[in-house]
N, C-alpha and C positions, 0 to 999 in steps of 0.2 A: 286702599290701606285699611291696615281691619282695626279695634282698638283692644285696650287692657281696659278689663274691670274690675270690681271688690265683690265680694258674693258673702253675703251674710246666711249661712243655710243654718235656720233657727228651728226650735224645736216646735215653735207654734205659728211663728212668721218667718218668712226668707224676704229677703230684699238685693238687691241691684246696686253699684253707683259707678260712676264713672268723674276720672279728675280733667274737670273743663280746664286746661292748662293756660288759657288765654286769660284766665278772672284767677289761676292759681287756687280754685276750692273743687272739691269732691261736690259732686251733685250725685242725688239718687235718678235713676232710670225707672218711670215709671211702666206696666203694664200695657199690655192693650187696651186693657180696660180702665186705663186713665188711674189705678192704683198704685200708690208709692210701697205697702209693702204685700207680700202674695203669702198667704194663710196655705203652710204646710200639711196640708191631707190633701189623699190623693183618693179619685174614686174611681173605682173598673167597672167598666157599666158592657160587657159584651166584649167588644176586638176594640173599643173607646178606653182610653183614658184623661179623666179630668182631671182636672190639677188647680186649686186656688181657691177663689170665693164659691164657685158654683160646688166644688167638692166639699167645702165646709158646711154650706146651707143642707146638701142631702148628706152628710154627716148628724148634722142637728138636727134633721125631721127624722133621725133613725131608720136611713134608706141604706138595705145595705152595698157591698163590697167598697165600704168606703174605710180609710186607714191615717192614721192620724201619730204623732207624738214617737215614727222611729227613729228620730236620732238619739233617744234614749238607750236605744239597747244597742246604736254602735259600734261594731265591733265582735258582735255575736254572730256567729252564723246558724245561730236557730232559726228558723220560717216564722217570720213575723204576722204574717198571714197568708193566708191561701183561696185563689182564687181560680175557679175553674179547673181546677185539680193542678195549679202552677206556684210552686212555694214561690215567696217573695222573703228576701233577708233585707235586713237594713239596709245592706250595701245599695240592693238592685232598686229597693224605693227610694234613696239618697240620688240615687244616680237618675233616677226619674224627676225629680227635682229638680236637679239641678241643670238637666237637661230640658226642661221646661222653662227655667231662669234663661237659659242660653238663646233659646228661644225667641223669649220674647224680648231681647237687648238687643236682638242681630232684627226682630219686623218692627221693634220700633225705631232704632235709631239709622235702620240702611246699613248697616258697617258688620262684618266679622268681627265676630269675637276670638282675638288671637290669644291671650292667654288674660289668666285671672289668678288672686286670691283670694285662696279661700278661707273662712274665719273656723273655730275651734273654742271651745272653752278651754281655757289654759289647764283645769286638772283631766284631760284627756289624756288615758294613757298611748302607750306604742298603739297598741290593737285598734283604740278609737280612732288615731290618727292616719292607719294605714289604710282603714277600712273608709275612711273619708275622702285617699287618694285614691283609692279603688275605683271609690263611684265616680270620681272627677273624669278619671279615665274614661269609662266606660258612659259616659254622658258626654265625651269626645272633648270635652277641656285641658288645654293645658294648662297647667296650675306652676307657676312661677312660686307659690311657698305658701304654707298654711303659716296662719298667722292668732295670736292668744287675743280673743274677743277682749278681753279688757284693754290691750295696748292699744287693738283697733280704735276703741272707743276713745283710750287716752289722745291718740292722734285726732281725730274730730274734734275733741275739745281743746286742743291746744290752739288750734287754728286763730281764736277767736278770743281765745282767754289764755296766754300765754304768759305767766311770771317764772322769773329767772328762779332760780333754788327751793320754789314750791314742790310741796310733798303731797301729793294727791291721792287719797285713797278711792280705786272704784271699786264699787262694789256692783258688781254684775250678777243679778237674781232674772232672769230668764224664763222661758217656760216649764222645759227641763231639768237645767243645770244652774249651779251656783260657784262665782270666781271672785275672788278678791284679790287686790294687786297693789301692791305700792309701787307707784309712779313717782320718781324726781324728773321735774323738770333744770336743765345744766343750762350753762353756757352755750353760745353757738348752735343755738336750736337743738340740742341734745338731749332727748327724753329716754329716763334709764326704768325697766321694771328692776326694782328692786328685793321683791320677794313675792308672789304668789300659793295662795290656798284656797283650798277648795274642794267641792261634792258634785260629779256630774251625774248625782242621784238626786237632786234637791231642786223643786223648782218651781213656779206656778202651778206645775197640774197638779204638786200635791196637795196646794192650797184646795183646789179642785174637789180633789180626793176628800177632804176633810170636808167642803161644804154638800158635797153630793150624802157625806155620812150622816150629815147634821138634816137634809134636810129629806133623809128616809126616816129618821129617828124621829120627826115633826110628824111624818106621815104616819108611822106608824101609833104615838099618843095621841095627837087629834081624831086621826080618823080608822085607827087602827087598819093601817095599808101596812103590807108586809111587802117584801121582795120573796118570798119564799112561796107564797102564794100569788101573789103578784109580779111574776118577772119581768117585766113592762116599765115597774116603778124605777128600777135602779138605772136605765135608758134613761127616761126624765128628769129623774131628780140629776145624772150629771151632763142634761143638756142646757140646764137650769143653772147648774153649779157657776159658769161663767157671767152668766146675766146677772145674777146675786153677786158676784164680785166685783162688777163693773159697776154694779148703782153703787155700791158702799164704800166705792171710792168718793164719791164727792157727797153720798145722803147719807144717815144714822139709821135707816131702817129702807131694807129691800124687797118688794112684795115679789111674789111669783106664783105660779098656776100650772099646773099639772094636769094634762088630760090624755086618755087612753083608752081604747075599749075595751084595754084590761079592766079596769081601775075605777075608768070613768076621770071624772074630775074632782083638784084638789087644789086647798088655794091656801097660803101662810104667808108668812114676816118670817122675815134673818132679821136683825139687830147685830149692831155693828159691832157688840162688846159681843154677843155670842159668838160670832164671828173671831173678834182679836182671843178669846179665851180656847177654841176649841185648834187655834191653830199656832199659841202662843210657843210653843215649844219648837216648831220649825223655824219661824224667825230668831228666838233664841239660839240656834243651828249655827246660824249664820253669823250673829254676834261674836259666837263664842270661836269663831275661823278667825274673825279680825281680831279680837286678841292673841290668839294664838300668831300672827303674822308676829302683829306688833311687838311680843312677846322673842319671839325670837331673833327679832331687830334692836332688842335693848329701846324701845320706843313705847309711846304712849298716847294714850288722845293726844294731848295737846301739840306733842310733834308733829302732825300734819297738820297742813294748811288747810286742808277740805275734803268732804266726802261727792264723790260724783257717781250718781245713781244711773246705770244703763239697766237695761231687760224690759219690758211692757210688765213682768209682776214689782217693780218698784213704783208702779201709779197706787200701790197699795196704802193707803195713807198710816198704818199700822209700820211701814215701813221706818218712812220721816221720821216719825215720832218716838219710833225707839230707838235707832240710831241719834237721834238729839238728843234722849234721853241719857242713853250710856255714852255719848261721845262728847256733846258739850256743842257740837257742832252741828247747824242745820247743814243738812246734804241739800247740794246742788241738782237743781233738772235743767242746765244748762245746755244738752242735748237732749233731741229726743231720743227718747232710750229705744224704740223702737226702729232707728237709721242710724245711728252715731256708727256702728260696730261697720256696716256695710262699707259708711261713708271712711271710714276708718281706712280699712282695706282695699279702696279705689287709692288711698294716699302711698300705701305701702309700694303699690305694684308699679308703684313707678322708681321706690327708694333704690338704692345701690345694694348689693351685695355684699355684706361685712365680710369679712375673710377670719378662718377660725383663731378663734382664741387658744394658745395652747396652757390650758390648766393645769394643776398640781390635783393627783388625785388624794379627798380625802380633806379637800379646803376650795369654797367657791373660790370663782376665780375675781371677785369684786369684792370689797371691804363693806361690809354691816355697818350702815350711819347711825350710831349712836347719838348724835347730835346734828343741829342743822347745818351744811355747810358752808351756810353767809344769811343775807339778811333776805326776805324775798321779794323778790321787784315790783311795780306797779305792772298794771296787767294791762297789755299789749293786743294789740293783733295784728295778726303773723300780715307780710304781704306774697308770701306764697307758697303754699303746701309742702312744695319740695323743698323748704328749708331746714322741715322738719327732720334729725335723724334718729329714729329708735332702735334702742336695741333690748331684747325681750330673755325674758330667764328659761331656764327650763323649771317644770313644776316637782319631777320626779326623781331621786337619785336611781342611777344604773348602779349595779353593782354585777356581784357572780356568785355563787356559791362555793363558800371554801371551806377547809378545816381549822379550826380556833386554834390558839397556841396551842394550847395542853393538850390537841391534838383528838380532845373528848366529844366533840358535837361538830357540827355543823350550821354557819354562820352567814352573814349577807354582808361579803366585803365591799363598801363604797370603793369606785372607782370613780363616778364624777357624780358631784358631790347635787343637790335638790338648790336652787337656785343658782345658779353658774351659768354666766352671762353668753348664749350661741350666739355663732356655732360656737362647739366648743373638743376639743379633742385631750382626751387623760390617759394617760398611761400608769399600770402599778405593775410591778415584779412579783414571782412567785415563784416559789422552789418545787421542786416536781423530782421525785424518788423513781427513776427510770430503770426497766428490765434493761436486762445485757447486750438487749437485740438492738438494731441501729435504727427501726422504723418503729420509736414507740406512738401511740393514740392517748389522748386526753379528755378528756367531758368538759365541754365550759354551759351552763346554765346561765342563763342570761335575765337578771334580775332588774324590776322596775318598783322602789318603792325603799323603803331604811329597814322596814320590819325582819322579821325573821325568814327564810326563804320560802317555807311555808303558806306564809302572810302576804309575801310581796307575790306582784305579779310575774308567773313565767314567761318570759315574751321571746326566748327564743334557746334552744337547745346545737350545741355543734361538738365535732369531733376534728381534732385536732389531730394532724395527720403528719409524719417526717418527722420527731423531735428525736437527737440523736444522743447516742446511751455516751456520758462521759467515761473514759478507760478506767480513768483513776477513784471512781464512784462517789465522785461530789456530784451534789445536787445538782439540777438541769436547771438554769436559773429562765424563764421564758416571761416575758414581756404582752401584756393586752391591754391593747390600746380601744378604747371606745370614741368613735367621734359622735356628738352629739349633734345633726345639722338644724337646721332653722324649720324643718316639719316638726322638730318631736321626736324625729326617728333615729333608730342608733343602728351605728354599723363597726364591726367588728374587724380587728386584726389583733394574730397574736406571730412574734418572733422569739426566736431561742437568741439569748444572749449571746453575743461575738456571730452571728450570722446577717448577713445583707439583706436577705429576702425573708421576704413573710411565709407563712405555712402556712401550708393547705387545708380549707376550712370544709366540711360538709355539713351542711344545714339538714338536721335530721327534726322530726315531729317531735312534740315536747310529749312525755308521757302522761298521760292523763293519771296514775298512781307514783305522787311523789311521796308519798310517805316515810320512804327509807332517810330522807330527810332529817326528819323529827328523831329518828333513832340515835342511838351512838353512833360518832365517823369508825369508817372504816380506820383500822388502826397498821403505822408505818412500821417499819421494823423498829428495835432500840436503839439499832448498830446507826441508824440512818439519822437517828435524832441529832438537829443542829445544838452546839453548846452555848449556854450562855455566855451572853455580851455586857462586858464592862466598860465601861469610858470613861476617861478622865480628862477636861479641857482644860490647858493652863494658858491664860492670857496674858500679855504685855500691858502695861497699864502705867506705865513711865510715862513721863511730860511730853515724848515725841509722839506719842498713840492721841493726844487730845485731837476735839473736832470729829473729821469725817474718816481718820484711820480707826479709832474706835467704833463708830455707829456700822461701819462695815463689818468690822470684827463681829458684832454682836450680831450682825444683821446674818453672817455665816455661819455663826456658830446657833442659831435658833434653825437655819437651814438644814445641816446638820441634822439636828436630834428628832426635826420634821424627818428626814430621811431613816432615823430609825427605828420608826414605826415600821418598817418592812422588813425588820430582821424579825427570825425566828425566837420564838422564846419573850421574854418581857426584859429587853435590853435595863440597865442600869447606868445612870449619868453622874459624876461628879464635874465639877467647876472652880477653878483655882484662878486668883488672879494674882500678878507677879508685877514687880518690881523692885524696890530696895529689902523688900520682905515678902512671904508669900500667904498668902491668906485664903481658907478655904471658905469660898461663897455657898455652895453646896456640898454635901455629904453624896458620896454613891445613893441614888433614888429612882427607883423606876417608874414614879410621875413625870412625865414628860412636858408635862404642861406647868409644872410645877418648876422644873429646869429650865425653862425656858424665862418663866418670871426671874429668875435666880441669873439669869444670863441680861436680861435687860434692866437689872437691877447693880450693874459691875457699872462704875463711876470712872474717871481721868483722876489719875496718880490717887485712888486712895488705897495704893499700898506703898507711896512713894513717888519721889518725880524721876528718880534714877532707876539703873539696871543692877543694884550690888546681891542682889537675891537670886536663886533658882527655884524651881517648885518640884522636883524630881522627888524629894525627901516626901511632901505630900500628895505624889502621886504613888512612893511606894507604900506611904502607912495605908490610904484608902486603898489601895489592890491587893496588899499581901494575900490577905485571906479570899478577897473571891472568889468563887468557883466560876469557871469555866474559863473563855476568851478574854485576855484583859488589854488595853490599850492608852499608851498616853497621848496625848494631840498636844501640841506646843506650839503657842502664834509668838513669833516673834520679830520688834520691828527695832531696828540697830543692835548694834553689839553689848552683848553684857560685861558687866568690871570682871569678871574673875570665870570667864567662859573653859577653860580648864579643868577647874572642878565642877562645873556644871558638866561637862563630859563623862569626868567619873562617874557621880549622883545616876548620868542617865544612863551607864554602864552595868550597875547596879540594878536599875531596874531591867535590864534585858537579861540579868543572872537569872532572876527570877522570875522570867519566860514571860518581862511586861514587856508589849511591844512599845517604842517609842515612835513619833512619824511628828517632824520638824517642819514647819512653815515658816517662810519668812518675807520679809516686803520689806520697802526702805532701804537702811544701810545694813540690812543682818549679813551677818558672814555667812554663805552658802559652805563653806567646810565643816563649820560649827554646826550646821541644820545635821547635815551628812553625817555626821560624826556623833550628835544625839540619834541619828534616828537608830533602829534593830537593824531597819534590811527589809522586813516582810512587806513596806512601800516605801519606795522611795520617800527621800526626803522633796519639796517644793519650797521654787524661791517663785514668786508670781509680782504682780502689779497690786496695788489695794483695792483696784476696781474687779480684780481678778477671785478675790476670796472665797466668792459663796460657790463658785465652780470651781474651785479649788476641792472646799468642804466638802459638795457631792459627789466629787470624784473619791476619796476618799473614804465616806459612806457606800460608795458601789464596791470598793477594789477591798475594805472591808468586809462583804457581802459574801465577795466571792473566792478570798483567800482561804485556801484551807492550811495549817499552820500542821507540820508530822505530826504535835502534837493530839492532834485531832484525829482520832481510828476508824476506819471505813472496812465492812465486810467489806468480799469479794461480790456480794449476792446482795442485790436490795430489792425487795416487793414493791414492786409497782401501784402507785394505789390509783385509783380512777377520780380523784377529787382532786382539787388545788389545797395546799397549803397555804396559810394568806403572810405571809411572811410578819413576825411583830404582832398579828391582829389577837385579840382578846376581845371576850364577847361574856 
């Protein structure tokens, strides 16, 4: 029987662990050579390859075809070095790794290695992520899920230090990369990431970088050594660079020596301030991610409970000390930061499979803790790994590229949204202006990141095949859904509204000149332009609506105007609330988010505790005049005093081409719904638990009504972009 391991493949050290199930903890697996973690560079000496300590020491003496630090460039398929006239990309040296790790767990411990996971830095985009499945592959692993190094780590130290409603911030500073994550630890062993950032450009080696600069710039004032003359020097001084960082972790001055037959011999001091000064600004880097987390969680130092340091560059004592400086808080080394993530990921590969989450595109799918959510426990330890259950964010929003309302540029519409709890699967609509023919093509672009589409990453390009031309020339309304699974990785379907089956995708190459991007969109015909939307909600707010018939109400009607961010145009909301009188809460406003405050701001009976009011009168003052689409929405719960004239009232509005559309729950009379609504949707009598699916249906049928009054050429231009329905940019 073979086992499952955790595979930490790091930028400057990889490591092994495996979870001894009989003691309930992850243990590291150590080497043949009796080492707990195995130093990433690899050395081709002939038809040999080495792999570990022996490739790092002929690294350091400057022995060549030795290679070092590519999980940096990840996801590139540049030739990262060449050996023997044989390019090698990140992939193929990842995969030699890892395949080496495999190695050595299956001749020390006797056992196959049946499947593993493998670790990531959480801000890895698609490309880093598939290109790390790549190598797994091709190093013959099965990989059960890549998993974000900091949750790994969060799981190691839960183990052991486990309190209930603790906010943990890690901060993982690596060879390479750098991740930040807030971690809540819940109830019932439930560890939640609650937002991650981060630079998988940032990382120990640039620490490197800057002392290798610092100490050519020594060489060159002391003893006037150049690199430009000396090319020998800038070898030493960054074989050097490491040993200088390792004394000044625990001493205030690091001596070192230089010798070459270029050069000859050179000898100097680091000093630990020249050191903190000339690399003061990348640690600053890193500060300024955790606020930025924090920042966008409504959160603050003092809101978490503790800083927990993983990566081998947080033995940096420059680290500590600035983090207590701006945080308040001494950071934890509770684990070692150089096995935490491994030991992490031996824990995971045994967790269960979460099943997706399905999200609202456009809104995570987990609530931002502005505040703590209880007191935090006395700290525990766990009595067995698999108690633990996490679930982990994604780092990136997906989106696509579409066309802004006004139809003038070109935009990057979120579809699942950058912290949204995987897996995770969103869906958004979008209006598509189709030729005559019955087999129109589409372009979906496929976007990782918020920026402009320019800015974000293209991660993948398709054409959209079968979408069929409507007779009556309304828009083709088509549905893409992204699933977001537990690698990182996203996968694509799109559907034509009112059809069963999905449409045919072809995965085309992404073109290296996006440019046309940045220009003006491509523009639709006029005839084709959707018209504006108006809305008017009138609520019940009589004595029988108190308690949970109202907090539904409100809770639909915020659902609602969430759903009309997908109409075209920049919809406009009013809000009435009714009872013995009718009172307007909002005015027609195309703040959305401002509507909704206005919507959770409507109170039990203060317009009244009775029904003696209708609100039809201001639903027609605020519609008269608007242009385009107008609509009244009516929640109604029992009978009103004088539902007669309220008939008229909504009579009235349907003279003047308002639509009316009646809800109702309780005792309302379903003839009175009927008998206010126009016609153009049915009226609804439903359950109160029934409401917010009430609302979106609504919002859909909305979407998709076209009213005579609304004129359609015969002939619509096809445009080759998405429209984003609602989106402004």
């Amino acid at each position: 029987m073979g086992i499952k391991i955790g595979i930490d493949l790091g930028t400057t050290f990889s490591a092994a662990a495996v979870l001894d199930k009989r003691k309930g903890i992850p243990v590291i697996i150590p080497n043949r050579d009796g080492e707990r973690i195995t130093p990433s560079v690899i050395q081709f000496q002939g038809k040999n390859v080495i792999v570990g300590s022996e490739a790092k020491d002929a690294y350091e003496s400057g022995e060549s075809g030795c290679t070092s630090a590519f999980k940096r460039s990840m996801g590139s398929d540049e030739v990262y070095c060449t050996i023997d006239s044989v390019g090698y990309t990140p992939v193929k040296l990842s995969a030699i790794m890892l395949r080496h790790i495999k190695n050595e767990v299956e001749a020390v411990t006797g056992e196959t290695v049946d499947e593993a996971v493998v670790t990531v830095p959480a801000y890895f985009y698609h490309k880093e992520r598939s290109a790390t499945l790549d190598a797994a592959r091709l190093a013959g692993l099965k990989v059960k899920q890549l998993i974000n190094e900091p949750t790994a780590a969060a799981l190691a130290y839960s183990i052991d230090h486990w309190r209930e409603n603790a906010r943990i911030m890690v901060y993982d500073l690596g060879g390479g990369t750098f991740d930040v994550t807030l971690i809540q630890m819940k109830s019932g062993g439930k560890i939640e990431s609650l937002r991650t950032k981060g630079d998988h450009t940032l990382g120990g080696k640039d620490w490197d970088a800057r002392l290798t600069s610092l100490i050519e710039s020594k060489a060159e004032f002391e003893a006037g050594l150049t690199v430009n003359e000396y090319p020998q020097l800038h070898n030493a001084a960054m074989r050097a660079a490491e040993s200088v960082k390792k004394q000044l972790s625990t001493k205030n001055i690091a001596s070192l020596r230089l010798s070459s037959e270029d050069f000859g011999k050179f000898k100097t001091e680091i000093g630990i301030d020249e050191f903190n000064k000339a690399t003061f600004d990348l640690l600053k880097r890193t500060t300024t991610l955790c606020e930025q987390l924090l920042s966008e969680l409504n959160l603050s130092w003092n809101d978490i409970t503790d800083i927990l340091l993983v990566g081998g560059s947080t033995r940096m004592r420059q680290v500590s000390a600035f983090l207590k400086e701006r945080s308040g808080h001494t950071p934890l080394m509770h684990v070692n930061p150089d096995e935490a993530v491994a030991l992490g990921a031996a824990i995971c590969v045994w967790s269960p499979q979460p099943e997706y989450n399905k999200g609202v595109a456009g809104s995570i799918s987990h609530e931002n803790p502005s505040k703590h959510t209880g007191r935090v426990g006395t700290e525990t330890k766990l009595h067995n790994a698999l108690s633990i259950m996490p679930s982990d964010v994604c780092a990136h929003a997906m989106g696509v590229i579409a066309v802004s309302a006004d139809g003038k540029k070109y935009i990057n519409k979120t579809i699942v949204p950058a912290n949204s709890i995987i897996p995770v699967k969103c869906a958004e609509s979008f209006h598509y202006y189709t030729g005559e023919k019955d087999d129109n093509e589409l372009e979906i672009y496929m976007l990782q990141g918020e920026k402009t589409p320019l800015e974000s990453e293209v991660i993948g390009k398709y054409t959209v095949c079968g979408i069929k031309h409507d007779p009556k020339n309304n828009p083709t309304v088509v549905s893409i859904q992204y699933s977001y699974d537990l690698n990182g990785m996203v996968h694509v379907q799109v559907r034509q509204q009112g059809k069963n089956a999905d449409l045919k995708l072809i995965e085309d190459p992404v073109p290296k000149d996006m440019s046309k991007f940045s220009l003006p969109a491509e523009k639709v015909t006029a005839s084709a332009q959707p018209q504006q939307l108006n809305v008017v909600m009138a609520v019940d707010v009589s004595g029988s609506m108190n308690g949970y018939p109202l907090k539904e109400a409100k809770k639909a009607m915020c659902h609602f105007v969430d759903k009309l961010r997908n109409y075209p145009g920049t919809p406009q909301v009013g809000v009435v609330a009714v009872s013995d009188r009718s009172i307007v809460v909002m005015k027609l406003d195309s703040d959305l988010n401002k509507c909704k405050i206005a919507i959770n701001s409507i109170e039990e009976e203060m317009a009244g505790i009775l029904n003696g009011a209708d609100p039809f009168e201001d639903i027609r003052r605020m519609l008269r005049n608007a242009v385009g689409r107008r609509w009244g929405i009516v929640l109604a719960d029992g009978r009103w005093d004088d539902q007669p004239k309220a008939v008229r009232a909504a009579k009235m509005c349907h003279e003047l081409g308002i639509d009316i559309v009646g809800i109702g729950f309780g005792t309302a009379d379903e003839k009175f719904l009927k008998d206010i609504s126009s016609g153009e949707i049915e009226s609804m009598f439903v359950g109160c638990n029934e409401l917010v699916e009430s609302f979106g249906k609504i919002a859909q049928e909305i979407g998709e009504t076209s009213p005579k009054r609304l004129g359609r050429s015969n002939k619509v231009t096809a445009v080759s972009t998405w429209r984003a329905i609602g989106e402004t940019q």
